[in-house]
C-alpha positions, 0 to 999 in steps of 0.5 A: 502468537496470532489469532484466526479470525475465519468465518468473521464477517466482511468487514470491506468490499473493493471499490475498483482495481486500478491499473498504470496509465504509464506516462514520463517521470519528470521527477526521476528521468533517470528512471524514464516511466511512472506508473503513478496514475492508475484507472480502474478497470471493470475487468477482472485481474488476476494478482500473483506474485510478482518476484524480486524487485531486482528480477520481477515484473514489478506489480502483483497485478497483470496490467499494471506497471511499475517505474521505479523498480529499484525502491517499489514492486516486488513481492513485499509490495506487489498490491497497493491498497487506498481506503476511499475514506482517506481519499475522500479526506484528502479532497477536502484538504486539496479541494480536488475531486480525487477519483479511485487509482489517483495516489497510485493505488492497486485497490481502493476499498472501502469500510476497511480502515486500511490504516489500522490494519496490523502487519502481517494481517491477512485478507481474503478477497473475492473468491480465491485471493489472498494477500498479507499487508507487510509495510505502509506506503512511504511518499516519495518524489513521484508522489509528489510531483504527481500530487504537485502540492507545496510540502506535500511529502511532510503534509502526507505524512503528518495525517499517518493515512498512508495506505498499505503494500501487500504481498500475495498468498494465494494468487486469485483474480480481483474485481471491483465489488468483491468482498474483503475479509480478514482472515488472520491477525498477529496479536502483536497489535503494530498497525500500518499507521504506527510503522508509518509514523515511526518510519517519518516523524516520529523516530521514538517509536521505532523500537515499538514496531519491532515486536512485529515479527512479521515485519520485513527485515530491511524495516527490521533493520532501519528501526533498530539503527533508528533510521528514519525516511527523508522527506525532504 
């Protein structure tokens, strides 16, 4: 069961695209680049589907690069979007400026909670862009070597603020200062924030995010074999 939400008002705006500046990945050589550190941009840019990760191009977004394609890009996580929120909490943990595109993020909003948003939501953006969010960021040793703060992964993951992939509806071009709506959400209620917490610290709740029908099917399948995500 889902519900439409059409005609609510903006409930988020787009506070800048961001784009790879693709520099070495110290921390995967095997891999060679990183697109990790992302610059907004005052371009527009279009956003399609970017395919398989084994066949794609990476990102949903032209422009953008993504390194490691064994375990990002893709369709299930060809947008990454960051609440400015959250980036503005996290300075204040690290005592650092944090500028837009820095946690590797496609999209940083604003006046959206990211975190809150329920999987299989839908967005629609700017004027004709459609995106469905499909599962949250899982920090990973790019991330932090890229943050290189001591226990980083595990510090990321005890806030629950990871941010969320999205997948492409309909493709359409994004700029910064477009409007965020949702359009569309599952009643099933599973938040990006619960499927994250779930999938790291806290196992017992993973039989919770399967009334997601919406979930991919490899998150599907680690939950129900209890599997969680190492972050060590």
């Amino acid at each position: 069961m889902s519900i439409d939400v059409e005609g609510t008002s903006v409930e988020g705006t787009v506070l800048s695209v961001n784009l790879a500046r693709v520099r070495p990945n110290p921390d995967k050589r095997e891999v060679g680049l990183t697109g990790i550190d992302k610059l907004p941009t005052t371009e527009p840019v279009l956003v399609r589907a970017p395919g398989t990760k084994r066949d794609g191009v990476g990102s949903g977004l032209v422009g953008d690069m993504v390194g490691d394609r064994l375990n990002h890009g893709g369709d299930a996580q060809a947008v990454y979007a960051y609440a400015r929120e959250d980036l503005d909490h996290w300075e204040s943990v690290l005592g650092r400026t944090l500028a837009g595109g820095v946690f590797g993020e496609n999209l940083t909003t604003t006046g959206i909670d990211v975190n809150a948003a329920v999987i299989g939501e839908r967005w629609a953006i700017g004027d004709e862009l459609e995106l469905a969010v499909t599962v949250p960021r899982i920090p990973c040793g790019t991330f932090r070597a890229w943050i290189a703060e001591r226990g980083w992964l595990r510090t990321f993951a005890r806030a629950a603020m990871p941010g969320t992939y999205l997948s492409v509806v309909r493709p359409g071009l994004v700029r910064a200062g477009d409007p965020i709506t949702v359009v569309h959400r599952p009643s099933h209620g599973v938040t990006v924030a619960q499927v994250f917490r779930a999938l790291t610290l806290e196992p017992e709740l993973l039989s919770s995010i399967l009334a997601a029908d919406e979930l991919l099917e490899e998150t599907k399948e680690r939950a129900r074999a209890g599997r969680t995500f190492s972050l060590d």
